[in-house]
KEDRENLO-606996 format. One record per residue (C-alpha): x, y, z; residue number from 1. Coordinates in Angstrom, 3 decimals, always signed. Each point is the difference from the previous one (the first is absolute). Example, Ala and Ser with C-alpha at 12.3 -4.5 7.8 and 13.67 -1.06 7.14 Angstrom:
<recs>
        x        y        z   k
  +12.300   -4.500   +7.800   1
   +1.370   +3.440   -0.660   2
</recs>
This chain:
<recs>
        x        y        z   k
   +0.000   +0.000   +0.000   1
   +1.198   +3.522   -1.072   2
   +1.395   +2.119   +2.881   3
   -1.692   +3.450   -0.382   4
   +3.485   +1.447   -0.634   5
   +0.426   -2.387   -2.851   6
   -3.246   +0.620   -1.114   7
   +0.385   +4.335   +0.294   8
   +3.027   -0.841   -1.895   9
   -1.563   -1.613   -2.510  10
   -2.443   +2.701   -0.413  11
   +2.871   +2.497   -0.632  12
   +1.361   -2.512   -2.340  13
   -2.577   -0.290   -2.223  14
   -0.290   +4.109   -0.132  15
   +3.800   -0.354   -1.045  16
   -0.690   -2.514   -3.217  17
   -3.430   +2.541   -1.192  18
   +2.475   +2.657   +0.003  19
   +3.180   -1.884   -1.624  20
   -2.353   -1.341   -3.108  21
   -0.646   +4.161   -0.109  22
   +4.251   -0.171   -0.675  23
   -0.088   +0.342   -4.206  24
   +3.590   -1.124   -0.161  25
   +0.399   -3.759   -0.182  26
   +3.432   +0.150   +1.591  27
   -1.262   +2.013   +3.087  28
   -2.963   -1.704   +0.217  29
   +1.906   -3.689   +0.107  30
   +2.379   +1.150   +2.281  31
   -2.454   +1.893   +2.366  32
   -2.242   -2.900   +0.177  33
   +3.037   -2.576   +0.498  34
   +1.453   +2.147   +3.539  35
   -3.394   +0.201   +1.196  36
   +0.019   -3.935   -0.210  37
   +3.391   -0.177   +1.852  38
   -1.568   +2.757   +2.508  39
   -2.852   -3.156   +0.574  40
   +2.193   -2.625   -0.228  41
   +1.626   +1.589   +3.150  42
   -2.455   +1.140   +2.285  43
   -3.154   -2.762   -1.444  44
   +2.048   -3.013   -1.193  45
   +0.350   -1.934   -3.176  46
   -3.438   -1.506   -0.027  47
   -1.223   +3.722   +0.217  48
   +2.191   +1.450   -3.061  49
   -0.081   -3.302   -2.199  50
   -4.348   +0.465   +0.295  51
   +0.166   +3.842   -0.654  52
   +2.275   -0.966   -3.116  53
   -2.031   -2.420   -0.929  54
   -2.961   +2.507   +0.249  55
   +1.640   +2.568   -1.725  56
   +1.050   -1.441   -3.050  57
   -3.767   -1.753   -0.380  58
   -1.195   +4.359   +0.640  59
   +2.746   +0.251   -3.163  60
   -1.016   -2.511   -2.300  61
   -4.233   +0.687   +1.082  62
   +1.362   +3.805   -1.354  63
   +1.883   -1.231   -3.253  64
   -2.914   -1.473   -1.221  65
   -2.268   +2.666   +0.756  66
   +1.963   +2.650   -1.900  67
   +0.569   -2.609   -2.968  68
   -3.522   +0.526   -0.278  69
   -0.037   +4.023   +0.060  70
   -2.339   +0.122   +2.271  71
   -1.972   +3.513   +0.257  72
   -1.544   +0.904   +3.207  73
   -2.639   +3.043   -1.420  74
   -1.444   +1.976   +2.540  75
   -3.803   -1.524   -0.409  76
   +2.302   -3.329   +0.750  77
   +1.317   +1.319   +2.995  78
   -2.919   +1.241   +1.318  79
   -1.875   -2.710   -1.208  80
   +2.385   -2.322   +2.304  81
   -0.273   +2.361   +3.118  82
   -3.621   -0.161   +0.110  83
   +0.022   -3.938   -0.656  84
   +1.866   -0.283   +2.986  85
   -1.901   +2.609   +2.053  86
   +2.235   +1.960   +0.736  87
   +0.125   +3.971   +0.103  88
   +3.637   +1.761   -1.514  89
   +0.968   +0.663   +3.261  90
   +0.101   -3.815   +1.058  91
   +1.278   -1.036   -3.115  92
   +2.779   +2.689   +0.253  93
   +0.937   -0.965   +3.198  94
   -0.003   -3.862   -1.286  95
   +2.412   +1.066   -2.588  96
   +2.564   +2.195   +1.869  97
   -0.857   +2.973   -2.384  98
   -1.609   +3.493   +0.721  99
   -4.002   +0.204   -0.237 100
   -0.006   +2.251   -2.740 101
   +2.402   -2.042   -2.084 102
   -2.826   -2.482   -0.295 103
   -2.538   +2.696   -0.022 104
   +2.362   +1.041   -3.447 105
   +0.383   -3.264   -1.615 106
   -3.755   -0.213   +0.126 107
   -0.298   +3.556   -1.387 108
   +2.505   -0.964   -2.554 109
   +1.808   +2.715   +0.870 110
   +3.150   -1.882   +1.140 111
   +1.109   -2.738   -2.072 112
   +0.864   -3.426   +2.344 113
   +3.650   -0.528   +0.175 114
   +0.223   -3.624   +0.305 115
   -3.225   -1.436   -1.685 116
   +0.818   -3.633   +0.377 117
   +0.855   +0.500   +3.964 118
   -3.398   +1.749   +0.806 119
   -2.030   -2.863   -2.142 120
   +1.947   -2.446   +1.919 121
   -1.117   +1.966   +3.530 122
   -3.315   +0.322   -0.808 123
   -0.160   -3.735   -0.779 124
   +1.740   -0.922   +3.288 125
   -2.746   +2.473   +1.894 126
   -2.815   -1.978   -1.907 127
   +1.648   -3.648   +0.990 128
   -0.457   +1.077   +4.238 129
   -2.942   -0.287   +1.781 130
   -1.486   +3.159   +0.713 131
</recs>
């Protein structure tokens, strides 16, 4: 059973990876992502990092695919998803780690979405919990 320092450090993990996939450089990004898996390594164990790896590159490949496909995230899709999951842009901000009035401005279309194949993949992850 996780101790709650393991699992607050997991937590701040996990905040780590969103914002190394953000890194646009491949070379940063890889070697980022590969001290923050010697940081676990350390303080979790190897059971820890080898699962986060293994997580990671399944995240990688999941995102791969998704952009082979070009996918386009519209803003009647994006609100179309919000509502489906009943949730208001506030919640769903907060759910993403982004500012309410980013999602209030892909909805608008006034803001293009960065990363269309990560917030597809979100909103899909959101839809597979129990509410």
């Amino acid at each position: 059973m996780p101790t709650p320092r393991s699992a607050a450090l997991r937590g701040r993990l996990c905040i780590r990876y969103q914002r190394v996939c953000h890194i646009s450089d491949d070379i940063k990004r890889r070697a980022v992502w590969q001290a923050i898996i010697a940081t676990v390594k350390l303080l979790l164990g190897e059971d820890v990092a080898a699962e986060m790896e293994s997580t990671a590159q399944r995240l990688a490949d999941e995102l791969r695919l998704m952009e082979a496909e070009e996918v386009e995230m519209t803003p009647a899709t994006i609100r179309a998803r919000r509502e489906t999951l009943g949730l208001t842009q506030e919640a769903l901000a907060q759910r993403l780690s982004v500012a309410k009035t980013t999602v209030a401005r892909w909805e608008l279309g006034t803001m293009q979405v960065a990363h269309p194949a990560m917030l597809r993949l979100a909103l899909d992850r959101l839809a597979e919990r129990p509410r």
